[in-house]
N, C-alpha and C positions, 0 to 999 in steps of 0.2 A: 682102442679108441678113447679117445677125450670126450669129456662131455664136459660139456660149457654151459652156464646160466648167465646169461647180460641183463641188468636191469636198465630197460629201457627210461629215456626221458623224454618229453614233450607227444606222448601218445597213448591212445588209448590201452591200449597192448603194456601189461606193467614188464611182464618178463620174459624173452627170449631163449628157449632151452635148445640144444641141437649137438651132434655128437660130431667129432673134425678126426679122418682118420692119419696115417702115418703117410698119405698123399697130399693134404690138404684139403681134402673132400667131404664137402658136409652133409651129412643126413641126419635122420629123425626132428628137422624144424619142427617145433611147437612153440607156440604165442599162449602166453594165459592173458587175456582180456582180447580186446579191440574186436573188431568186426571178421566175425567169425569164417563165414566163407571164404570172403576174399582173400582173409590170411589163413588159410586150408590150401585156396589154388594158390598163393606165392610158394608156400612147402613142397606142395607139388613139382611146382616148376622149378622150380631149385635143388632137387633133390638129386645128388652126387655130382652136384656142379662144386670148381673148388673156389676156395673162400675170396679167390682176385678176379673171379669170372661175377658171381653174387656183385661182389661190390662195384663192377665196373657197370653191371647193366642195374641197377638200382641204388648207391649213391647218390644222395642230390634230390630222391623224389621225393615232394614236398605233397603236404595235406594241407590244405586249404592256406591259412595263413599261421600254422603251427612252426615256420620253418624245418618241419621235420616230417616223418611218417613212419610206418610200422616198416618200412621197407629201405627205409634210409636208414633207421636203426639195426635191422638184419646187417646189410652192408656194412656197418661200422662195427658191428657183432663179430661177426666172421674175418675179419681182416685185426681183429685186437687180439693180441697173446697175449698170457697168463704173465 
């Protein structure tokens, strides 16, 4: 397994940790910052989905007028290679 750090921008959430297996398949999501629940249940929900499923259902979603959010970032997370 890989294990990836994405330093997020335009979000509460500084950095995105998460491990991508020799499927494309990512588990262990964790956020250090932002709003903790909620990004608890995206991890959840995401968990062994692969990295073009993540970005097709969460790409795009925006937080208030940030143009971005913690889930747009995951998206753009998972779909960047090394």
């Amino acid at each position: 397994m890989e294990t990836v750090v994405f330093n997020t921008r335009g979000t509460c959430a500084r950095t995105i940790t998460f491990e991508r297996d020799e499927d494309n398949r990512i588990h262990n999501i964790r956020f250090e910052g932002g709003c903790n629940g909620n990004l608890k249940a995206i991890s959840k929900l995401c968990e062994g989905m692969t990295g073009e499923e993540i970005s097709a259902k969460l790409l795009g979603n925006l937080c208030g007028t940030k143009g971005t959010s913690c889930a747009d970032q995951l998206a753009k997370a998972v779909t960047q290679r090394a």
